[in-house]
N, C-alpha and C positions, 0 to 999 in steps of 0.2 A: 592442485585445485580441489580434488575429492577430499584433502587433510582439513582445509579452511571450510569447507562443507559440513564435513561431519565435526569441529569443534562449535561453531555458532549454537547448537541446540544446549550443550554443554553450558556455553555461557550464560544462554537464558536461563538455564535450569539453578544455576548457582544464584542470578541476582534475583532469581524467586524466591528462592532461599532466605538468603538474606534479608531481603522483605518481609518474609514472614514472621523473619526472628523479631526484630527491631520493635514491632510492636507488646511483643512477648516481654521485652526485657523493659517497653517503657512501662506497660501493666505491673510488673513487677516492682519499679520502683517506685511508681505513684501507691502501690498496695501496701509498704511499709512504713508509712506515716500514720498508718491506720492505729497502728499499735498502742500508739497512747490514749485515744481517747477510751481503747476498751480497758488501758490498764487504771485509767481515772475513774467511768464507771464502774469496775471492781470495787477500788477504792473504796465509792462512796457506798456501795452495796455490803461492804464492810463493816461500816459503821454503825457505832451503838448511839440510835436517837432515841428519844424518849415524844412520846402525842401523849398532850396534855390536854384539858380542858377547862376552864373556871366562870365564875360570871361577877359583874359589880353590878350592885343594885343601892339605886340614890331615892330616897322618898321626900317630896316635898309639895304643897298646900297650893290645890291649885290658883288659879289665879281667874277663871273666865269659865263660863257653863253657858249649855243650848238644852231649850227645854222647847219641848213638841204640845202645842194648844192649840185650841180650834172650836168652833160653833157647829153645833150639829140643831138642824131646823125641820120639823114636818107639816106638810100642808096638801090640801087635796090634791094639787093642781102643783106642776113643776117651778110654772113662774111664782105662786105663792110663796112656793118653800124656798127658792133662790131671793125673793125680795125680803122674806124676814130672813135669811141666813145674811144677807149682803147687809142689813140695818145692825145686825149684831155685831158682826164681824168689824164693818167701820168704826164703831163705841170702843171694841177692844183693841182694835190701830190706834187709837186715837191717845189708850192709856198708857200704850206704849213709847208714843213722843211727847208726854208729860215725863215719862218716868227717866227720861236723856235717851231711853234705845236707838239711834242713827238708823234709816231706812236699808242702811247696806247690812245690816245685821236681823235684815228680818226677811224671811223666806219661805213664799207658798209652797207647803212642801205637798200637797195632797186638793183636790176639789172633786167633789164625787156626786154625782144625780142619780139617785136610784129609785125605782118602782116598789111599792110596798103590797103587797098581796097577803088577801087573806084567803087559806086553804081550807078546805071542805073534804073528805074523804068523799070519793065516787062525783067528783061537782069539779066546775073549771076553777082556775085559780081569780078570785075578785079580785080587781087592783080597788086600793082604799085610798092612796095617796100614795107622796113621792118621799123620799129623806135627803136632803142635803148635807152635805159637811164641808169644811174648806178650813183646811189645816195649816197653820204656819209654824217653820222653826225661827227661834229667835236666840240671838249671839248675847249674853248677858258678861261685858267684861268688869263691871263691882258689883262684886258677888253679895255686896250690902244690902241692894236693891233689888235682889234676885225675889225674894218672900215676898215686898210689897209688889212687886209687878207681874205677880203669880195672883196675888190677892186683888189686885186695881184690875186685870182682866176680867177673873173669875167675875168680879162685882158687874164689870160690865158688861156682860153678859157670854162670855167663855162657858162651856160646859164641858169639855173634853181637855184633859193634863193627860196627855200619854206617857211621857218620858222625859228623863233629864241627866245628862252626863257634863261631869265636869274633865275640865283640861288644863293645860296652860299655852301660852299665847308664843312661846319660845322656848323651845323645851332645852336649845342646845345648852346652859351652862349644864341642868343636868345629865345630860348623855355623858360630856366632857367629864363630871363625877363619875358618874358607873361605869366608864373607860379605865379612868385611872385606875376606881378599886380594883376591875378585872383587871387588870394588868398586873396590882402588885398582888395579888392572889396565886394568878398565873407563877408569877415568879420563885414566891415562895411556896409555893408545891413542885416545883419543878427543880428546885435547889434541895427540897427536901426529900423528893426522891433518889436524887444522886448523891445524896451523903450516905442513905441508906443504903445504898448499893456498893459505895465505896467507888465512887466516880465523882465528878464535878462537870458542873455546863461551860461545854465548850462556845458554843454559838446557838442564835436562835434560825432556823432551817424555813421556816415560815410562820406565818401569822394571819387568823382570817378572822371575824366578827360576826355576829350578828345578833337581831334581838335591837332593841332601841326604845321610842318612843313611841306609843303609840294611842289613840287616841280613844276615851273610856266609853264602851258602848251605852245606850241611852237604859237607865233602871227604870222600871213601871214604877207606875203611881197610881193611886187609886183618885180613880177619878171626881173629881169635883162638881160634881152635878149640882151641889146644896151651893147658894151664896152664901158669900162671908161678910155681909155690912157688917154683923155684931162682933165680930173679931177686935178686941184692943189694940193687939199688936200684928207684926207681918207674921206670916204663916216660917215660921224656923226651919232653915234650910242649910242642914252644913252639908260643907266640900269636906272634910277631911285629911287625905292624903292620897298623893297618886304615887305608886310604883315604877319609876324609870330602868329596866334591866339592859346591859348588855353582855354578850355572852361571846368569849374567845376561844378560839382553838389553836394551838401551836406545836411545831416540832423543835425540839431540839438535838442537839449532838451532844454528846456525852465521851471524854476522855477522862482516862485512868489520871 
C-alpha cells in the first residue's frame, strides 16, 4: 500500500514534465519557418539599386484667363459712395454680357466700406467721407476678347485692373506629355548609369511623382484709372505660354 503511495507523486512529476516539454518543442518548430523571410530580407538588403530622379516639362498656349476689376467710389456720406459705386459697377456688368461673359464666370471677389479721415498732428482724426470698392473676378475663355472687355469696362466706368492670370480649361493631355517625357528621361539616366557602372536594370523597385499642373498666379497691372474712349483698337493682351512640369522619382535594381 505505502509502494502505490509513494510512486503517485513520481507520476505527477513525470507528466509535468512532459507538459512542459511539448510546448518547448512546438515553439521550436513554429520558430524555424522563420528562417526565410530573414534570408529574403538579406537578399534584398543585398542588392545593388540605383534612386534616380528626372522631370518632363510640356509648354503650351493657354487657352482661358481671370482678370481682377472693380469700381472704387468716394462720397461724404456711406449711402452716397455705395449709390455711385452700385450705378458704376451695374454699367461695367452690363459690358460684360454684351461681351458673351456667362454670369457663372463672373465673381464678387472683394466689397469694402471704409471711413476716410483726415489727420492733424496733436488734433482728433476728421472723418471727411467714406471709399467704396466692390471688386469682381471674371472667367474670360476667348482670349480674343479679353483687350476689348478690359477696354468696354474701363470705358464704363471700371477704375481698378488688379491682376490677370492665364490658364487652361483641361490641363490633362498636357500632364499626360510631361509624364511621358519624365519617364523616358527617367529611363535613360538610369540605363545610362548602369552601363557606366558595368551593370544593366534589372527591374523598376518603385516609382512616385509629383509636380503637375498648376494654376498661374494673378501679375499686376497698372492700374487704369484714365479711360480709353480714344483707343482704336483693344488694349493687346498676350497669353504666351504656360509651363506643365512633372517630376519622378524611382528605384531601380541593378544586375551584373
Amino acid at each position: 500500500m505505502m509502494k502505490t503511495l509513494m510512486s503517485a507523486p513520481l507520476a505527477l512529476a513525470a507528466a509535468l514534465a512532459l507538459a512542459a516539454a511539448a510546448p518547448a518543442a512546438a515553439l521550436a518548430q513554429s520558430a524555424a519557418p522563420e528562417a526565410a523571410p530573414r534570408a529574403t530580407a538579406d537578399t534584398m538588403w543585398k542588392a545593388t539599386t540605383l534612386n534616380l530622379s528626372a522631370f518632363g516639362e510640356t509648354r503650351v498656349a493657354p487657352d482661358m484667363a481671370s482678370i481682377s476689376l472693380g469700381v472704387m467710389t468716394e462720397a461724404k456720406t456711406a449711402a452716397e459712395a455705395l449709390t455711385a459705386n452700385a450705378a458704376r459697377m451695374n454699367a461695367v456688368m452690363a459690358t460684360f454680357a454684351r461681351a458673351g461673359i456667362p454670369a457663372k464666370d463672373i465673381q464678387t471677389s472683394n466689397l469694402s466700406v471704409n471711413p476716410q479721415y483726415r489727420y492733424v498732428e496733436n488734433q482728433a482724426p476728421l472723418l471727411i467721407g467714406y471709399q467704396v470698392s466692390n471688386q469682381v473676378t471674371i472667367v474670360v475663355r476667348d482670349l480674343k476678347k479679353l483687350g476689348a472687355a478690359v477696354d468696354a469696362s474701363v470705358n464704363a466706368g471700371a477704375n481698378q485692373v488688379n491682376g490677370i492670370s492665364f490658364g487652361l480649361s483641361s490641363p490633362a493631355a498636357a500632364e499626360t506629355a510631361a509624364r511621358e517625357a519624365a519617364v523616358k528621361a527617367l529611363l535613360a539616366k538610369a540605363d545610362l548609369y548602369a552601363r557606366a557602372t558595368g551593370y544593366r536594370v534589372a527591374r523598376l523597385i518603385t516609382l512616385s511623382e509629383g509636380g503637375g499642373y498648376a494654376p498661374q498666379p494673378p501679375m499686376p497691372m497698372v492700374a487704369m484709372a484714365m479711360r480709353s474712349d480714344m483707343a482704336e483698337k483693344a488694349s493687346p493682351i498676350s497669353g504666351g505660354e504656360l509651363s506643365v512640369r512633372i517630376d519622378v522619382n524611382a528605384s531601380f535594381e541593378l544586375v551584373k
